[in-house]
N, C-alpha and C positions, 0 to 999 in steps of 0.2 A: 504494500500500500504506500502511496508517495507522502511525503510530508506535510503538502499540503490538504490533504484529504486527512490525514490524522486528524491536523488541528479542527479542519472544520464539520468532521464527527464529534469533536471533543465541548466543542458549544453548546449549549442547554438548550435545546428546544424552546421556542414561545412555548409559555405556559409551563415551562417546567421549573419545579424548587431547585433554585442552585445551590441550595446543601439542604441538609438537616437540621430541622431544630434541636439547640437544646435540651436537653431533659434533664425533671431531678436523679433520675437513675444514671445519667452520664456524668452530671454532676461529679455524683457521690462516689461512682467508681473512679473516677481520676481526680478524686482529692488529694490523694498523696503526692499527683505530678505537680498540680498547682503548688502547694505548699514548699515544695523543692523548686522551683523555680521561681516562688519571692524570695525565699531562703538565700539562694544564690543570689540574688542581684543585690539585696540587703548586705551581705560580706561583702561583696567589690566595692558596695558605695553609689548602685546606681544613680540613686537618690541625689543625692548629693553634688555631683556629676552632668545636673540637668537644671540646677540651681537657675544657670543665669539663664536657661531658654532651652530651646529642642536642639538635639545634636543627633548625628545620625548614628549608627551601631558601629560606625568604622572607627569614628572620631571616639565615642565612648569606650571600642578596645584598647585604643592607645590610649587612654586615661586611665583603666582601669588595671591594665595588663594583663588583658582579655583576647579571647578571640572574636573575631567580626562575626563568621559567620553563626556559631551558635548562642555567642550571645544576639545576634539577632532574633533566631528563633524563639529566643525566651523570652525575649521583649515582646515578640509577635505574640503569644500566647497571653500573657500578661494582661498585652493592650487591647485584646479580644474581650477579657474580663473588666474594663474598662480602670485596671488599673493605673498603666500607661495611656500616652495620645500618641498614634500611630498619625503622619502628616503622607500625603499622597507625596512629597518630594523624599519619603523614606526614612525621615528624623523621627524620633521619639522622644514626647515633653511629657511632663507631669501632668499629672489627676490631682483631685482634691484626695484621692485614696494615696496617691505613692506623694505626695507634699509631705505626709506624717511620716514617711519614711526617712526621710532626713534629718541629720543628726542635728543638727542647729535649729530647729524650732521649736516653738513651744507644745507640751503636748505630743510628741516624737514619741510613735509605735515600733523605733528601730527597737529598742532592747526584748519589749515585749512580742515583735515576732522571731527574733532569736531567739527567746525563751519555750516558744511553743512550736518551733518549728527544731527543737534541740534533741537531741540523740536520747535524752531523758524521757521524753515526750514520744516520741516515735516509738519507741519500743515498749514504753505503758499500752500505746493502742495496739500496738501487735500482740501484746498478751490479752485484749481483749475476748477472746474466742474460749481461750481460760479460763477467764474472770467470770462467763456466764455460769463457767461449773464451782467454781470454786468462790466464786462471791469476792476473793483475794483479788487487791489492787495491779495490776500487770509489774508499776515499778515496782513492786518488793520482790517478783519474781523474779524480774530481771538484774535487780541489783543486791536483792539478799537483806535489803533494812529499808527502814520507811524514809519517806522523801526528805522529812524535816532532818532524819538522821543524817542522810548522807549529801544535804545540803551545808551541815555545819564540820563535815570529814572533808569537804571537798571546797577549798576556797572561792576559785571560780565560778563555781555553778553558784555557790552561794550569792555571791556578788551580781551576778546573772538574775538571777532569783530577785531579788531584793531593788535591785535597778528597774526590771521589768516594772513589777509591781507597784511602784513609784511612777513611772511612767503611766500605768493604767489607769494610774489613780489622779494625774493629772486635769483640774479641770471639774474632774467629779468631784472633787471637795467642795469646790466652791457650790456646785450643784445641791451637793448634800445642809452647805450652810445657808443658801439662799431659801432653801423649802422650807426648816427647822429653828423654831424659835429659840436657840441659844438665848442661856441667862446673861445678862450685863454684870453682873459678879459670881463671886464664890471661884471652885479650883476643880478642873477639869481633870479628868485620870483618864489616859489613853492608854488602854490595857492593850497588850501586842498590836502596841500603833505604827510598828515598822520606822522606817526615819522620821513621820512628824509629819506627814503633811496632813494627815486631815487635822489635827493640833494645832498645826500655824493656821491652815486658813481659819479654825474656830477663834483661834487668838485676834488673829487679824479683824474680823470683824465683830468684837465685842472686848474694847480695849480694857473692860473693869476684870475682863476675866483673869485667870493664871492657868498653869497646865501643869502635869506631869507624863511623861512618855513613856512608858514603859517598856520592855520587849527584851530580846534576850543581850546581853552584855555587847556584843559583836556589833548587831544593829542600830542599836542605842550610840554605839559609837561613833558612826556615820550621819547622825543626825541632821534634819535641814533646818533645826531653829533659830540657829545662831544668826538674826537680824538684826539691822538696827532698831526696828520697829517693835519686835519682843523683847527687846533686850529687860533682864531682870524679872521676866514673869513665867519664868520656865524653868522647869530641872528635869536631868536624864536618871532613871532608875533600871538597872539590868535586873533579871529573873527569871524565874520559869511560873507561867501563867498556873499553872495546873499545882504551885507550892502554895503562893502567898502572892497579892497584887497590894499596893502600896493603900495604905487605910487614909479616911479623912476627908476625901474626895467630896465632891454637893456632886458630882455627874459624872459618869464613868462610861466607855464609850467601846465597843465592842465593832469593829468593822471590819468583813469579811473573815472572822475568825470561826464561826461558827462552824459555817459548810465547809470545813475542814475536816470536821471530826463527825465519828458517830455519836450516837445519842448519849450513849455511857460516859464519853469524854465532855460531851456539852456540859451533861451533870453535872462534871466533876470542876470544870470550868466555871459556870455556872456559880456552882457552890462554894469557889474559892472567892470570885468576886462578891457574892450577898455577905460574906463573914467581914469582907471589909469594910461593907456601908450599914450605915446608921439606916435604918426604919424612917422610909419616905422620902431616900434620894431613889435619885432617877437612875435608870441606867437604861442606854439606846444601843439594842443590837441593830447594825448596819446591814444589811445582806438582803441579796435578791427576795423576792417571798413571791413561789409560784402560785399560778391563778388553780383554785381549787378546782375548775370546771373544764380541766383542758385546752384554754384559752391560749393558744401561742406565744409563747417569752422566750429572749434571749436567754435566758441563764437553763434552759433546756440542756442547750450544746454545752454550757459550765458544768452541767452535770454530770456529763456524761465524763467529764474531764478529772472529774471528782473521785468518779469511780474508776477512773484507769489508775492516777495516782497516789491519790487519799484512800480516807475508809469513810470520807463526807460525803454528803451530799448537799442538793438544792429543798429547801423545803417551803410548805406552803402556811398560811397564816395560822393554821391550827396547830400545826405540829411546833410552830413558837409559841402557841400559848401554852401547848399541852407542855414542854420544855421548861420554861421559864417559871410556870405554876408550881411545876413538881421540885424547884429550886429555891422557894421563896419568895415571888415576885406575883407580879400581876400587874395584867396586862392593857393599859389605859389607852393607846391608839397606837395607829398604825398610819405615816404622813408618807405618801410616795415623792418620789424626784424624778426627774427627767433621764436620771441617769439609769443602769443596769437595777441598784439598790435601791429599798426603803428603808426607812426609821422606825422599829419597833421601841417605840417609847415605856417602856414600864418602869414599876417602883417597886422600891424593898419593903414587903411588907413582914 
């Protein structure tokens, strides 16, 4: 057959689909390719790389110390999912999605898709098919100890860990302090509050307040309070949640700690915080709260995350009162935010 006759068998009939749609079953089965190739462009820096405007795949090898041709290809796939802007002159600019990927802005998703797209991560979901039988988290099988243990044997990851999460949480604090009526005085306890940020922003906008941070000694370390703005209303306290959380507090602040752990651990959690508060302070656990009716929510997919590397889960507005009641508390409302999380407001009764 001559070549030109190839080509013009190879054209689509009027009326005919020039490809395939979509589907969520195509989706789902090449999630893992997708995942690997933000992964990748995320290490080179593509991000970053595309700062001042669109460049083509040739010009970003030589920036990146890259190959052209496949790093084209992964841009091509990328910008299909409209992560990238693919230009008919063959350049590739940012999205509002790969903007977050760059390490200079505020709000920057780099560390936290390194963190889920990390060898820690990838091999929790592949122990998935396991995990149906055995209920056990995929990381412990693959690593032999629970996540938080071998986040603190392991400095990197650690660091990884703890950067991400700071990163996620960017933003969302402010979200969280914009919804919730924070008191204009008394002393704030952020109980495994990580380095501080939901603390500073509670500090920041309610200057009569003071805080305490608590978490484990490493963490603590790293802190972000050190402002001019808070200067003198803050102090760092290291521990283990699950011994003693620091007493004296008027509000004590629980954020994404929960769905970490099973029930037994909530308890126990739970119950070390009520022995530190007085009868009639508040204390707000933070955390997703799924819709009882099967109602579609993001923290679905969190769950499911839960269960590869934790022994937590996502739970619904029952099972924190049923938690919190069997703890000594009770349960006075529930304020959502714009963000992933809501505010379970309760008090020590």
């Amino acid at each position: 057959m001559a070549a030109g006759a190839a080509a013009s068998s190879a054209r689509p009939s009027p009326g005919m689909t020039p490809h395939f749609p979509a589907s969520p079953l195509h989706d789902l089965m090449y999630g893992h390719v997708y995942a690997s190739a933000l992964r990748a462009v995320v290490l080179h820096g593509i991000a970053d790389l595309l700062a001042e405007g669109p460049r083509s795949a040739g010009e970003l090898a030589v920036r990146s110390g890259t190959q052209a041709g496949p790093l084209h290809r992964v841009l091509r796939l990328l910008a299909a999912r409209g992560l990238f802007s693919e230009g008919a002159d063959g350049t590739f600019g940012l999205t509002e999605g790969s903007e977050a990927l760059r390490t200079d802005v505020p709000g920057s998703r780099r560390a936290a898709v390194l963190l889920f797209t990390h060898a820690m991560y990838r091999r929790s979901a592949e122990g998935l098919e396991d995990t149906l039988h055995t209920g056990q988290p995929g990381f412990e099988a693959a690593y032999g100890v629970p996540l938080f243990e071998h986040l603190a044997a392991t400095p990197d990851a650690g660091r990884l860990f703890d950067t991400a999460m700071t990163s996620l949480t960017d933003g969302v604090d402010e979200q969280i302090t914009g919804s919730y009526p924070f008191p204009d005085s008394g002393t704030v306890v952020d109980v495994a509050g990580g380095r501080g940020g939901l603390l500073r922003a509670v500090l920041g906008r309610s200057p009569g307040l003071t805080g305490v941070l608590f978490d484990r000694p490493g963490t603590v370390a790293a802190h972000l309070l050190d402002t001019a703005e808070l200067r003198g209303r803050w102090r760092t306290e290291g521990g283990d949640l699950f011994e003693a959380v620091p007493e004296g507090g008027d509000l004590y602040l629980l954020k994404n700690i929960l769905h970490d752990w099973p029930d037994e651990d909530c308890l126990r959690i739970l119950g070390t915080v009520r022995r530190a508060m007085a009868p009639g302070t508040r204390l707000l656990v933070i955390d997703a709260v799924l819709p009882a009716d099967g109602t579609p929510h993001p923290a679905v997919a969190l769950d499911i995350v839960m269960l590869m590397v934790l022994r937590g889960r996502e739970r619904s507005a029952a099972e924190f009162e049923d938690l919190l009641t069997r703890s000594g508390f009770r349960v006075r409302r529930i304020v959502p935010t714009p963000s992933l999380t809501s505010v379970i407001e309760a008090e020590a009764v």
